[in-house]
Each structure stands twice: as structure tokens, then as C-alpha cells.
C-alpha positions in Angstrom: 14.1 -8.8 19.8 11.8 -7.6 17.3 12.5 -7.6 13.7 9.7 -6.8 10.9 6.3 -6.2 10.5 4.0 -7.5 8.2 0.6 -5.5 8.3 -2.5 -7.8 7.9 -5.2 -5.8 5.6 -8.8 -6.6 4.8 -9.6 -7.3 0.7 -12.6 -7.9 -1.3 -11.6 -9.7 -3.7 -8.1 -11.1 -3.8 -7.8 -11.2 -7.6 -8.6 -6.9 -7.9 -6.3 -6.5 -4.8 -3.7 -8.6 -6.3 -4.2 -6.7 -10.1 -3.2 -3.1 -8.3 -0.6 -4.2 -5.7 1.3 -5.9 -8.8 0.0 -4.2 -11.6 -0.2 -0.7 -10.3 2.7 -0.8 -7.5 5.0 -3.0 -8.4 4.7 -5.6 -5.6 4.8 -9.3 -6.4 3.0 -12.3 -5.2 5.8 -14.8 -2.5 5.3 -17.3 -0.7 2.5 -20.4 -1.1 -1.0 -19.5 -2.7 -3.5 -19.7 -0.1 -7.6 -19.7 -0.3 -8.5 -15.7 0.9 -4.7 -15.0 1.8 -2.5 -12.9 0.1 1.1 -12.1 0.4 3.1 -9.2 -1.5 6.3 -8.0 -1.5 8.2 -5.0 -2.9 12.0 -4.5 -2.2 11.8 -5.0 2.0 8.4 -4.4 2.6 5.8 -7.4 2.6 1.9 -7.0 3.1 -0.8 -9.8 3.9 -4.0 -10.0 3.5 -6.9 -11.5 4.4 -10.9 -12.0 2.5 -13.2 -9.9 3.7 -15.8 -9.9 0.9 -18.5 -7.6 3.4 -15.9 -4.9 3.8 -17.8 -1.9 3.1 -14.7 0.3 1.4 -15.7 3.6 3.1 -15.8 1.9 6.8 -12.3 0.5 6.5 -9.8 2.4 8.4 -6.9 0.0 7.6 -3.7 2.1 7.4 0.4 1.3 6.3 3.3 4.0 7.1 5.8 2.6 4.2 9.5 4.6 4.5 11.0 5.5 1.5 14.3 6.6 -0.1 13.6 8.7 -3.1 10.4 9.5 -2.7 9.8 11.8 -5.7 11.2 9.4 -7.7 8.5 7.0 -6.3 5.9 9.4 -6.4 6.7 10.3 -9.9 6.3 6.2 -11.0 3.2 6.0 -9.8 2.1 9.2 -11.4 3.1 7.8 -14.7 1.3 4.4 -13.8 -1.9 6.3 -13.1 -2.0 5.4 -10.2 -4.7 7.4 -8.1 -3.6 9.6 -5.3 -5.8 10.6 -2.6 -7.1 13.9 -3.1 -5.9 15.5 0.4 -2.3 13.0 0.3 -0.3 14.7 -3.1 3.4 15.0 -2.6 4.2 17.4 0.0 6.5 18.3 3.3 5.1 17.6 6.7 5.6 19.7 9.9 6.7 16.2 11.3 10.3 16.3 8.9 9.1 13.9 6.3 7.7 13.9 3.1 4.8 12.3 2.1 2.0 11.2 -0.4 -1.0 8.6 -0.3 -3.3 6.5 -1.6 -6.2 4.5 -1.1 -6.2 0.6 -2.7 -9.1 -0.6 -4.0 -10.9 -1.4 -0.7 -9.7 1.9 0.5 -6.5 0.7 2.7 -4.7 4.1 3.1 -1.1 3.8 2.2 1.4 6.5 3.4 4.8 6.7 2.0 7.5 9.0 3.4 10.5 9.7 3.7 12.7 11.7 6.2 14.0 15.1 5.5 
């Protein structure tokens, strides 16, 4: 039976990536503190990853779907944290019965929240 996922996304630098993750989205650091390894969690959702210092930002396709409850309320926190949104990814409803918003980290991971309507 499966349980959880835990999506593994390229990083730069782990000390940037670590700065907006905690900083910016309210994530925190768990489990033991490995050499170009990083694991965050917020509430139930838990992201690795893993050093990739010749990332080029703008060839990274790495992606996340995270499901919300509230999500203007989330949307609205990271407004007030300044947290960039991605130009074409504001708040809005989707033909699909969710709504949605999204960002890009700092090595351009694209993080979707939504939440079903």
C-alpha cells in the first residue's frame, strides 16, 4: 500500500534553498543534516533535495502539486511575506475545480498549490 510522497528537487546552493523554504514559506529543516541533502517540512508535506550546483535555473522543469485548505488564506501569507508569484500562476479558479497559485524557488522548481472547489 502506498502512503506519501516526498518529491526529490534539484538546488544550487543548499543554504539559499534552505533561506526561502524556511524564511519565505514557512517550512523547517527535520531529520539529520546531510552534505548536499536537504529535508523540509511544513504541516504534512515534506520536500528533499538534492546539490546540483550546474543546474541552469531556466532548464529545470522540476515541479510539486501541494493541496491546500484555505488557500486564500495561504496565498494571502505569502503575499505579505513578499514572496514572488509567478507572473502567469496569481490566485485564480481552474476549469479543472480547484484553485490555484504558483511560484518559482530560487532554482526555479515550480510549486503549485491548490485546493478543490
Amino acid at each position: 500500500m502506498l502512503t506519501h510522497t516526498h518529491p526529490k528537487l534539484p538546488m544550487r546552493n543548499k543554504l539559499i534553498t534552505k533561506d526561502f523554504y524556511c524564511n519565505q514559506l514557512g517550512f523547517e529543516v527535520f531529520g539529520a543534516d546531510f552534505e548536499g541533502y536537504l529535508m523540509l517540512q511544513k504541516d504534512q508535506i515534506q520536500l528533499h533535495f538534492f546539490e546540483f550546483q550546474n543546474l541552469n535555473p531556466l532548464e529545470n522543469y522540476g515541479q510539486v502539486y501541494i493541496r491546500t485548505e484555505k488557500i486564500e488564506t495561504v496565498f494571502d501569507h505569502y503575499i505579505q511575506k513578499n514572496v514572488s508569484i509567478h507572473p502567469a500562476g496569481y490566485l485564480q479558479t481552474k476549469p479543472w475545480g480547484q484553485k490555484e497559485f504558483s511560484l518559482l524557488d530560487p532554482d526555479h522548481n515550480l510549486l503549485t498549490f491548490g485546493e478543490s472547489i
